[in-house]
C-alpha positions as CSV (number, residue, x, y, z in Angstrom):
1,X,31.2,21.7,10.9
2,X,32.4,23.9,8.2
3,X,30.1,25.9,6.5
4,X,32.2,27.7,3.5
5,X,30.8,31.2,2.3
6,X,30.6,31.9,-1.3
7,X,29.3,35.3,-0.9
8,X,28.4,37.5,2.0
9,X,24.8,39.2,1.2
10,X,23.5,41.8,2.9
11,X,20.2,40.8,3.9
12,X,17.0,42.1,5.0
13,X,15.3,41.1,8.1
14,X,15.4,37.4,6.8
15,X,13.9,34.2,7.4
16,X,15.1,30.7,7.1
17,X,13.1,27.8,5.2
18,X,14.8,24.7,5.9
19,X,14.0,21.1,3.7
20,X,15.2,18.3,3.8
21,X,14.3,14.4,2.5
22,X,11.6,12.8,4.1
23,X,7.9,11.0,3.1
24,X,6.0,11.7,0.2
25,X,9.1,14.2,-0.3
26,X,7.0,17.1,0.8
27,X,9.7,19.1,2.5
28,X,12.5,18.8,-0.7
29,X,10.3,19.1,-3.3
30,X,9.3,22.5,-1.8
31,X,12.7,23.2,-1.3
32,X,13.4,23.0,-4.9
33,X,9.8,24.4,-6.2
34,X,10.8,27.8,-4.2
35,X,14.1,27.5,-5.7
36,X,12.9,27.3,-9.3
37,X,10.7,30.3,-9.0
38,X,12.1,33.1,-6.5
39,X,15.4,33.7,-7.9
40,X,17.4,32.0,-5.5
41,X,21.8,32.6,-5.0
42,X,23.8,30.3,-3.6
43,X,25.5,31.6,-1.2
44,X,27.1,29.2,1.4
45,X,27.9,25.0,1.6
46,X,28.5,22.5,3.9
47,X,31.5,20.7,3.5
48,X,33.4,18.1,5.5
49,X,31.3,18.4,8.4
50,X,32.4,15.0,9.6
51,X,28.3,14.0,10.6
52,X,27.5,12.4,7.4
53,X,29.0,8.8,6.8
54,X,28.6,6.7,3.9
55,X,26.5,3.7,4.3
56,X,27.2,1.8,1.1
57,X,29.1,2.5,-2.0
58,X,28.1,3.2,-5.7
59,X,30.1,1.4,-8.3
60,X,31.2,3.2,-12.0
61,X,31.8,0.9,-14.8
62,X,32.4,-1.7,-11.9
63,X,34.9,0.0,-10.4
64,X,33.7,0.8,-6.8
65,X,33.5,4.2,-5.4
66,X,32.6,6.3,-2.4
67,X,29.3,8.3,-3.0
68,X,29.9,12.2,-2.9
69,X,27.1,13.3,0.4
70,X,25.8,16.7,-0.6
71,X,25.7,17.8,3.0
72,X,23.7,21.3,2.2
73,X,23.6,24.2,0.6
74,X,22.3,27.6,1.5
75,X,20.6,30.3,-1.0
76,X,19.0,33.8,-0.4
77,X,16.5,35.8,-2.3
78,X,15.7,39.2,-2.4
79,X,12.0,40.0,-1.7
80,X,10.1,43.1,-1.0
81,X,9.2,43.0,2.4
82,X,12.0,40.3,4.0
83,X,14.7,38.2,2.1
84,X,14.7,34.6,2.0
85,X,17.2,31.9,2.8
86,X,16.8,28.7,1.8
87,X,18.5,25.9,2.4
88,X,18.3,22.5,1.5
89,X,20.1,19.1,1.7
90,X,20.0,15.8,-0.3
91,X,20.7,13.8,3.1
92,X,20.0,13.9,6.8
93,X,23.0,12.9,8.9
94,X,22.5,9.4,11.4
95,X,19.9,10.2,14.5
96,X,22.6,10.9,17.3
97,X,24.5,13.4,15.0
98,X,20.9,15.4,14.0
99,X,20.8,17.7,17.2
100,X,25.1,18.6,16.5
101,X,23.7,19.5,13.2
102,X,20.3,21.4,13.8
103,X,22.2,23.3,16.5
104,X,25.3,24.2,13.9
105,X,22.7,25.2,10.7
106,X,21.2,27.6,13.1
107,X,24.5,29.3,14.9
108,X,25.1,30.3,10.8
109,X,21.8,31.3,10.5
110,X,21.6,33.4,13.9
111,X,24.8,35.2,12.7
112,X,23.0,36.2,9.2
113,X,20.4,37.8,11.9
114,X,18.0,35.2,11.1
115,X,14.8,35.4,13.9
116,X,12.4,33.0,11.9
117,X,12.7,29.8,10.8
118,X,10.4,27.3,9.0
119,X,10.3,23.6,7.5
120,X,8.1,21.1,6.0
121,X,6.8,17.2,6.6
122,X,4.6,14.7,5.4
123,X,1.5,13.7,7.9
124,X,0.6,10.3,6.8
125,X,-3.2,10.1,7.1
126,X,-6.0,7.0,5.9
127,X,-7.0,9.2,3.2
128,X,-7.7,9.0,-0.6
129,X,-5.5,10.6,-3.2
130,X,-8.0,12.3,-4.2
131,X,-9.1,13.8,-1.2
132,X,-8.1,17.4,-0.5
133,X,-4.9,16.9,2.0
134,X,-5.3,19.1,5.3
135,X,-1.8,21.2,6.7
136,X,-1.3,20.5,10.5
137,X,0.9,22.8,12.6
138,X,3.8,22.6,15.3
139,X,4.9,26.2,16.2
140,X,7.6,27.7,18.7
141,X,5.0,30.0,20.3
142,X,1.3,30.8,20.3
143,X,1.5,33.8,18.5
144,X,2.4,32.0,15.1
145,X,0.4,28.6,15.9
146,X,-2.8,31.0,15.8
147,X,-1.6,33.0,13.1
148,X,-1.2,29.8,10.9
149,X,-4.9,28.8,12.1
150,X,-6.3,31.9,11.1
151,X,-4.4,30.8,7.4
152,X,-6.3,27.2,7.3
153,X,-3.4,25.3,9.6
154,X,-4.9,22.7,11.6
155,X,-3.3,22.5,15.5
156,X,-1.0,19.0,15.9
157,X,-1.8,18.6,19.6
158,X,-0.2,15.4,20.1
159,X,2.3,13.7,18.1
160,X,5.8,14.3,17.1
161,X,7.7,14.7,14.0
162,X,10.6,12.9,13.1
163,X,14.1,14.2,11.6
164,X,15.7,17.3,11.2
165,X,12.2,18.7,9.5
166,X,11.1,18.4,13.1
167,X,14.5,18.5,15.1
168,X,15.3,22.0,13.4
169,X,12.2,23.5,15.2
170,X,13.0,22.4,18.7
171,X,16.2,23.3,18.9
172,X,15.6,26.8,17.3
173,X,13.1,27.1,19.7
174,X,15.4,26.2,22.7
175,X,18.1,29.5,20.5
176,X,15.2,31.7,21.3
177,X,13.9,31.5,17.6
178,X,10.5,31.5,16.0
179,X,8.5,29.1,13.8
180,X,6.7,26.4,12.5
181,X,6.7,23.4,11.2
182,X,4.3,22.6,8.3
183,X,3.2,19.0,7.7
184,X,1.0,18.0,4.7
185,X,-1.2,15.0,4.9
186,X,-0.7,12.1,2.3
187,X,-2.4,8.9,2.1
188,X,-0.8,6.1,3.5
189,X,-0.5,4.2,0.6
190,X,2.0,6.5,-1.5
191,X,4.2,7.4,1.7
192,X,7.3,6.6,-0.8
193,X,6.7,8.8,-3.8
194,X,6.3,12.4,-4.0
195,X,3.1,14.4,-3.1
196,X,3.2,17.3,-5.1
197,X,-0.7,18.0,-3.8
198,X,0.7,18.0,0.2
199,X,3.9,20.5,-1.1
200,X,1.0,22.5,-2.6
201,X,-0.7,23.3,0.3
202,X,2.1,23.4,2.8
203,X,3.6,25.9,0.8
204,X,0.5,27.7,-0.2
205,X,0.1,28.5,4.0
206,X,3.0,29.5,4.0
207,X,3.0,31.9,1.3
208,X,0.2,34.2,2.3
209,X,1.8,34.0,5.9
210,X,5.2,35.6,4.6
211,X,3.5,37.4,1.7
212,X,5.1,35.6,-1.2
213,X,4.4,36.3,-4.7
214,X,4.3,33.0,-5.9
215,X,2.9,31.2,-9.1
216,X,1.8,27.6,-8.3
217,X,0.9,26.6,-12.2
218,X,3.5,24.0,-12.4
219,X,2.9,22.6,-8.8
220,X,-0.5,22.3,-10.0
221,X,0.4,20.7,-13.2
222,X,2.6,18.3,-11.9
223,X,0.0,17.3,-9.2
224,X,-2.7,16.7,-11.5
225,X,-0.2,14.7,-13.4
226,X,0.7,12.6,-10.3
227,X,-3.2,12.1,-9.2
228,X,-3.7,10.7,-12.9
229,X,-0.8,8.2,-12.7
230,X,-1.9,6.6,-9.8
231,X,-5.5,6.6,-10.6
232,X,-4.4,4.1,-14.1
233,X,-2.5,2.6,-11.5
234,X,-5.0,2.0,-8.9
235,X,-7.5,0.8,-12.2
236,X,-5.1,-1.4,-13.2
237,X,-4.4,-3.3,-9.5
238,X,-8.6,-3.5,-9.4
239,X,-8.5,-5.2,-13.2
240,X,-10.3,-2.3,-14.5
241,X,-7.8,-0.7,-17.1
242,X,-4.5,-2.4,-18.7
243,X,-1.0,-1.3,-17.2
244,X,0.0,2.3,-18.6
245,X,3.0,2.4,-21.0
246,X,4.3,5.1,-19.6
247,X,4.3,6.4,-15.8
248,X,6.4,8.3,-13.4
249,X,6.2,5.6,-11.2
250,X,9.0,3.1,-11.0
251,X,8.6,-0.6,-9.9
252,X,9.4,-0.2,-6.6
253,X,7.1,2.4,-6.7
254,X,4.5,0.3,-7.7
255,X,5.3,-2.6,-5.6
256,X,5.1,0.0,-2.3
257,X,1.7,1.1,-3.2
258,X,0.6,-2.1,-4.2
259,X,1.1,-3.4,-0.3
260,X,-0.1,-0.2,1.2
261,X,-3.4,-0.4,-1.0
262,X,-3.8,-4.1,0.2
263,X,-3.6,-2.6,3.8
264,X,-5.8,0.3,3.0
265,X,-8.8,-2.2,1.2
266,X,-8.3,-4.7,3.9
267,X,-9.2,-2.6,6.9
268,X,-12.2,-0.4,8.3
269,X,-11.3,3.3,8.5
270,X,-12.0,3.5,12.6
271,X,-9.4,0.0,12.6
272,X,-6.5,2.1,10.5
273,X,-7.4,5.2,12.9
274,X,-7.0,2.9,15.8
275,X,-3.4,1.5,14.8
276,X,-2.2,4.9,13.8
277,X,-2.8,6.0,17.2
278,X,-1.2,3.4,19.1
279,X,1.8,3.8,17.4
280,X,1.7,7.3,17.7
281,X,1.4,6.6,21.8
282,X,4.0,3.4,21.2
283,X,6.5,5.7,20.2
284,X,6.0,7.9,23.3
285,X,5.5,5.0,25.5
286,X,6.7,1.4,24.6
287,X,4.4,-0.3,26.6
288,X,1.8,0.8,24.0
289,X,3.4,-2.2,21.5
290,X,1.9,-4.9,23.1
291,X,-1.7,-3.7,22.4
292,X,-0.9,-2.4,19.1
293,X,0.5,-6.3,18.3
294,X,-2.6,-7.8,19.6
295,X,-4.3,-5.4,17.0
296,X,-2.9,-6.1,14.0
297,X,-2.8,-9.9,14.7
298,X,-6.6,-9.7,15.1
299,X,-7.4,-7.9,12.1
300,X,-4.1,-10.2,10.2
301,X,-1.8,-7.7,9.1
302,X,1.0,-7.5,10.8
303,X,3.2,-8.8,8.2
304,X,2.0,-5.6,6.0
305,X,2.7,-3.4,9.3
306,X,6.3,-5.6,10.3
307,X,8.6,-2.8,9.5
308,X,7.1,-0.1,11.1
309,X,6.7,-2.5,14.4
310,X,9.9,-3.1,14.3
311,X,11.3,0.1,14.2
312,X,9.5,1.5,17.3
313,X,12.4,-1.0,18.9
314,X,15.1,-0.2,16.6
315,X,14.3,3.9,18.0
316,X,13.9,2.6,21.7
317,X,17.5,1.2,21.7
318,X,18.6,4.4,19.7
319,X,17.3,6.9,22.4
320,X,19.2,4.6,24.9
């Protein structure tokens, strides 16, 4: 991989927060809400690491063209206490190049003198949008999984987390590294739109544990504004409230939560608990997919939960 410098700070005892795409876009949009209010420099870009492959093209005026991959970009900030990098990518290389790339992100980072690093995921949960989201931890060591208790984080004691928002943590572990990963619950039923409320409170943990001086107005803001689009929305599906003129949301947008609502309406609360733990055991253990198919046939949804069947196979043959 090369990872080009564009300056060469001298830092103080820093940290590394690390974001990435993912669900509910909790882990970029924090990413890029720390980057509009803490004064962040760029500093340092991957380029031509070889790991990220096009899978399509985009076409201009017809003419067909090769999307540009922004493969990452590191920043720093100078803060009182410790100085922050941050960095942040648009795209997460294929599956069997992710551990190549975790390992490479943090070799950089080890030789800025970084000790601590921490990212971000989404925790889809059968929850309302207007319930208050909880933050569930995954730490390298005790120490900071108790600290981040004492803070409001809720212990993850089974599960796993997917991608380099997860990936990043085990391997820094296995560099001798501290950290945690922060994931923010979201209700099922908006998985593919952003969660402004989860990158709130990921991000609020996270502050008083680093002792940030942050101003959350326009998180807030924008997460009000969110909850109140999909509230018209939600009135609208129930034939309570004509379709809004105007909305962040796009169609697709739209159609997504129109399915997962359908799901969410259709089933009892212990039913959706019960099939969000057997795929949270099928994707440990495969053998877990015939009891999970047996559910969702009885209660008739599999075709809403086909996809996500699917891919525990897809990831089986990938691991093989």
């Amino acid at each position: 991989m090369m990872i080009r410098k564009l300056k060469s700070p001298r830092l103080k005892r820093p940290y590394l927060i690390a974001c990435w795409p993912g669900m509910g876009e909790v882990s970029l949009k924090a990413g890029l809400f720390l980057k509009s209010v803490l004064n962040f420099q760029e500093f340092a870009r991957v380029e031509k690491s070889g790991l990220f492959e096009p899978i399509g093209i985009i076409s201009q005026r017809g003419i067909a063209e090769l999307p540009k991959i922004e493969e990452g970009t590191f920043y720093f900030s100078r803060q009182k206490e410790r100085d922050v990098v941050l960095f942040i990518s648009q795209a997460q290389p294929p599956l069997d190049k992710g551990y190549i790339f975790s390992r490479q992100i943090l070799e950089f980072s080890a030789g800025l003198k970084i000790k601590e690093i921490f990212t971000f995921a989404a925790m889809p949960q059968p929850i309302d949008h207007n319930q208050d989201p909880r933050v569930w931890v995954v730490a390298t060591h005790e120490t900071v999984l108790k600290d981040m208790q004492k803070l409001g984080g809720e212990i993850l004691n089974e599960g796993q987390i997917s991608g380099l928002n997860g990936l990043l943590l085990g391997v820094a572990k296995e560099m001798g590294m501290r950290g945690a990963c922060l994931l923010g619950e979201i209700p099922f039923y908006t998985i593919q739109i952003e969660n402004p409320r989860a990158t709130l409170k990921v991000l609020d943990i996270l502050r008083r544990y680093l002792n940030l001086d942050i101003d959350f107005s326009l998180l807030i803001q924008r997460s009000n504004y969110i909850k109140e689009e999909i509230d018209k929305l939600i009135s609208y599906l129930k034939g309570e409230a004509s379709f809004p003129e105007q909305t962040p949301l796009s169609e697709e947008d739209i159609q997504r939560i129109k399915k997962e609502l359908n799901k969410y309406s259709k089933l009892p609360q212990s039913v959706r608990a019960k099939i969000e733990d057997l795929f949270r055991q099928a994707e440990k253990d495969i053998s877990f997919a015939s009891e999970l198919k047996k559910l969702l046939d009885s209660w008739n949804v599999y075709a809403e939960y086909e996809d996500r069947f699917l891919d525990l196979f897809r990831k089986k043959r990938l691991d093989h």
